[in-house]
C-alpha positions in Angstrom: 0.0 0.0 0.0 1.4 3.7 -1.0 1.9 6.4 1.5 -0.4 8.1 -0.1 -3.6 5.7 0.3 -2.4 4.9 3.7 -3.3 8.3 4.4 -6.3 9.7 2.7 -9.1 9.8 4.4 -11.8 7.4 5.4 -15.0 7.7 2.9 -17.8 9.4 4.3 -21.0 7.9 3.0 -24.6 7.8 3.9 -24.4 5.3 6.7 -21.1 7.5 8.5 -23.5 10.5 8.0 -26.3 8.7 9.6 -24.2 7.3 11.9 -22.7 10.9 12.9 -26.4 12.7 13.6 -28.0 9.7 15.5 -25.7 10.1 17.9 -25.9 13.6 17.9 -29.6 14.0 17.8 -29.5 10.7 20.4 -27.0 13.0 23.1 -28.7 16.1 23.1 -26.7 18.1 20.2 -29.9 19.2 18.1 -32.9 20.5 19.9 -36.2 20.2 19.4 -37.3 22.2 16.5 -33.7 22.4 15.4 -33.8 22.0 11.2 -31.7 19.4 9.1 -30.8 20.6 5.6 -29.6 19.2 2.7 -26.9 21.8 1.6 -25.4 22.5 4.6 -25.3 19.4 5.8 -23.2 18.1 2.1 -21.4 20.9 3.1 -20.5 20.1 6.4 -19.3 16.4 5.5 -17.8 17.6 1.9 -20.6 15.0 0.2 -23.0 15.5 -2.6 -27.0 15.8 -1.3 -27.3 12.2 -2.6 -25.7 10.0 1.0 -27.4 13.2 2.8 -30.6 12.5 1.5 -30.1 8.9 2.4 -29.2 9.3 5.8 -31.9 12.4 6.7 -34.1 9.5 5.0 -33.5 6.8 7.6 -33.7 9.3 10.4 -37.2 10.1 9.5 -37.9 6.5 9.4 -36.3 6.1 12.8 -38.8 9.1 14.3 -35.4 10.7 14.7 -36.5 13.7 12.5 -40.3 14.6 11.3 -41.6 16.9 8.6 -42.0 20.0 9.6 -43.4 23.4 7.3 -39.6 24.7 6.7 -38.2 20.3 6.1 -37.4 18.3 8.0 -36.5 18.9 12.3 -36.0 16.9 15.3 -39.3 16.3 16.8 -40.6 18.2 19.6 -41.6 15.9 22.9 -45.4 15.1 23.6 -45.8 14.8 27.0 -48.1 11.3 26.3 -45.8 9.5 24.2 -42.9 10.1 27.1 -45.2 8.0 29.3 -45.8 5.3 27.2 -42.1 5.3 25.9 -41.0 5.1 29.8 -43.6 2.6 30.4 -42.2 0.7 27.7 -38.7 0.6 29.3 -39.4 0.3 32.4 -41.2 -3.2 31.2 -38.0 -4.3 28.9 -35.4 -2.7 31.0 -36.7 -5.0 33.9 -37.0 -7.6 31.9 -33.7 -7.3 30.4 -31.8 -7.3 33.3 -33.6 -10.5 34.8 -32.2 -12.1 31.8 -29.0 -10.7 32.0 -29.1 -11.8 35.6 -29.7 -15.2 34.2 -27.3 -15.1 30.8 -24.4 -13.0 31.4 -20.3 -13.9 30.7 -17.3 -13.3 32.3 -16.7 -10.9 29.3 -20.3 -8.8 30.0 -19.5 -7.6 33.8 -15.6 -6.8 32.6 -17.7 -4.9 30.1 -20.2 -3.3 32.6 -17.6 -2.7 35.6 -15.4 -0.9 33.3 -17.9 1.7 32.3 -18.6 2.0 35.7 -15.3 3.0 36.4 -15.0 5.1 33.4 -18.2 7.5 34.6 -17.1 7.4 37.8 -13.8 8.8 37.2 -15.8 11.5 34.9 -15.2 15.3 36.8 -18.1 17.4 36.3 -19.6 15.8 32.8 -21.4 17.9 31.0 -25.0 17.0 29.4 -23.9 15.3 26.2 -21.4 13.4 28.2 -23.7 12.5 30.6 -27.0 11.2 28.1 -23.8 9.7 26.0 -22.1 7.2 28.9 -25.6 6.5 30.2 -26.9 5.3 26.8 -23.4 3.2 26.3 -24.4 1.4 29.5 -27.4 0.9 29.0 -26.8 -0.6 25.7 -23.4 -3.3 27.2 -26.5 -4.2 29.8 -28.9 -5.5 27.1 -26.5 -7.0 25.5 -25.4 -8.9 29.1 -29.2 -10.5 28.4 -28.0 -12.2 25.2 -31.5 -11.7 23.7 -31.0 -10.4 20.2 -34.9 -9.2 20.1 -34.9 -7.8 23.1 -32.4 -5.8 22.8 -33.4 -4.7 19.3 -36.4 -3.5 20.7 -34.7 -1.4 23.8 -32.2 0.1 20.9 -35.3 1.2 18.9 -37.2 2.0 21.8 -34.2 4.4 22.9 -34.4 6.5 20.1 -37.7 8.2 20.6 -36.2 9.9 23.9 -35.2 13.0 22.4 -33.4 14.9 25.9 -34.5 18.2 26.0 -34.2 20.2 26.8 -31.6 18.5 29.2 -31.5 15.1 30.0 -32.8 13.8 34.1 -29.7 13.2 34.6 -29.0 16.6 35.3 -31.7 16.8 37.5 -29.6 17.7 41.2 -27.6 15.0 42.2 -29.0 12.6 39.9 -25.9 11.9 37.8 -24.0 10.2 40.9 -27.7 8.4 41.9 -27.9 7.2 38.7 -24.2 5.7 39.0 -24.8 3.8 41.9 -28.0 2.5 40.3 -25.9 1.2 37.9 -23.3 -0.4 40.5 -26.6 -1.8 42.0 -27.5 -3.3 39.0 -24.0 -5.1 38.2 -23.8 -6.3 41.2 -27.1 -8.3 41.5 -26.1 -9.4 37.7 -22.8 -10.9 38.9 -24.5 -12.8 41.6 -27.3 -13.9 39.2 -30.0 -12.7 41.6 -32.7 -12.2 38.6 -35.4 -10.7 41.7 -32.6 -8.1 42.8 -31.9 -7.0 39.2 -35.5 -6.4 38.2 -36.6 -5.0 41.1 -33.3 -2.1 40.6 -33.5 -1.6 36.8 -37.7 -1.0 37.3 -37.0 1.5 40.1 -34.4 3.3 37.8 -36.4 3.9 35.2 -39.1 4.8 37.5 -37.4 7.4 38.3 -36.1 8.5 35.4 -39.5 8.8 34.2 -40.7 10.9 37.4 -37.9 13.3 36.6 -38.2 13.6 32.8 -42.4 14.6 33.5 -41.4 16.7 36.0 -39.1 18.6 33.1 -41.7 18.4 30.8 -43.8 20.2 33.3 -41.5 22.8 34.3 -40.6 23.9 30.5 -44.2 23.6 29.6 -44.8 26.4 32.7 -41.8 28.7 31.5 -42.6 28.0 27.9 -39.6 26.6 26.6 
């Protein structure tokens, strides 16, 4: 291989692209309301509109972005399809970590203890960093379940929660709550009590729904 393929740069495509603003619209970069275009978007990832198109496409499949008057923006929250997307999770999330209680490998809670350790060690994470460790967690613990279809279904269920306009976790001291939740929750994994591990994922989405209405409620009184 020349020097010179060796170091040009990685193709952006359509699935980078999509790739790229999931994760941003996922963390909290775009806000409600904010607007995805075509041209500056080609122009921000020095593409033609074509992989744009493709991936703005997949996001509007993925209730990621919805059709709004000026194209196509990042949906704004209704307060009744929070609950039934919390009630949803709190459901699979349980459900999830029963089974993981009952399925997981050496590899998962080496996995799980070292994000632990990772968040812990974070100093004053910001929102973005905060929505982004929690959903990387979240996502090692349904795969500790080794249930393909359940954990397909908590990945797609995870990206209707659009945080905004911050996430709960920066609700007081919720951040360090939710990180001995999590320490909870590994810990009745690696001794395979199923009853332990349901009963903390259900309470931690619980209240993660409590605080996410209460949000809704407050920006719905100051009119954000």
């Amino acid at each position: 291989m020349s020097d010179e393929n060796a170091s040009s740069p990685a193709r952006v495509d359509g699935e980078t692209i999509f790739a790229v603003l999931r994760r941003e619209i996922l963390t909290g970069v775009h806000q409600p309301g904010d607007a995805f275009r075509e041209v500056s978007l080609s122009e921000r990832f020095g593409v033609s509109r074509t992989p744009v198109r493709e991936a703005l496409g997949r996001l509007q499949h993925e209730r990621l972005l919805e059709r709004a008057a000026r194209g196509l923006q990042v949906p704004h929250l209704d307060p009744q399809e929070v609950i039934q997307i919390y009630d949803l999770r709190i459901m699979l999330e349980e459900e999830a970590a029963g089974q993981a209680a009952q399925n997981r490998r050496s590899a998962d809670l080496m996995r799980l203890e070292a994000l632990i350790e990772r968040d812990r060690g974070l100093v004053d994470p910001d929102n973005q960093a905060q929505i982004s460790t929690n959903l990387e967690f979240h996502a090692a613990f349904w795969a500790a379940a080794h249930n393909r279809v359940l954990e397909d279904l908590l990945d797609r269920l995870s990206t209707h929660s659009v945080h905004a306009p911050h996430s709960t976790l920066s609700v007081g001291h919720r951040w360090d709550d939710a990180l001995d939740e999590h320490a909870a929750l590994v810990e009745a994994i690696r001794g395979r009590n199923v009853a332990a591990a349901r009963d903390v994922a259900r309470r931690h989405m619980e209240t993660a729904r409590t605080l996410r209405l209460q949000l809704l409620r407050d920006a719905a009184v100051s009119g954000v």
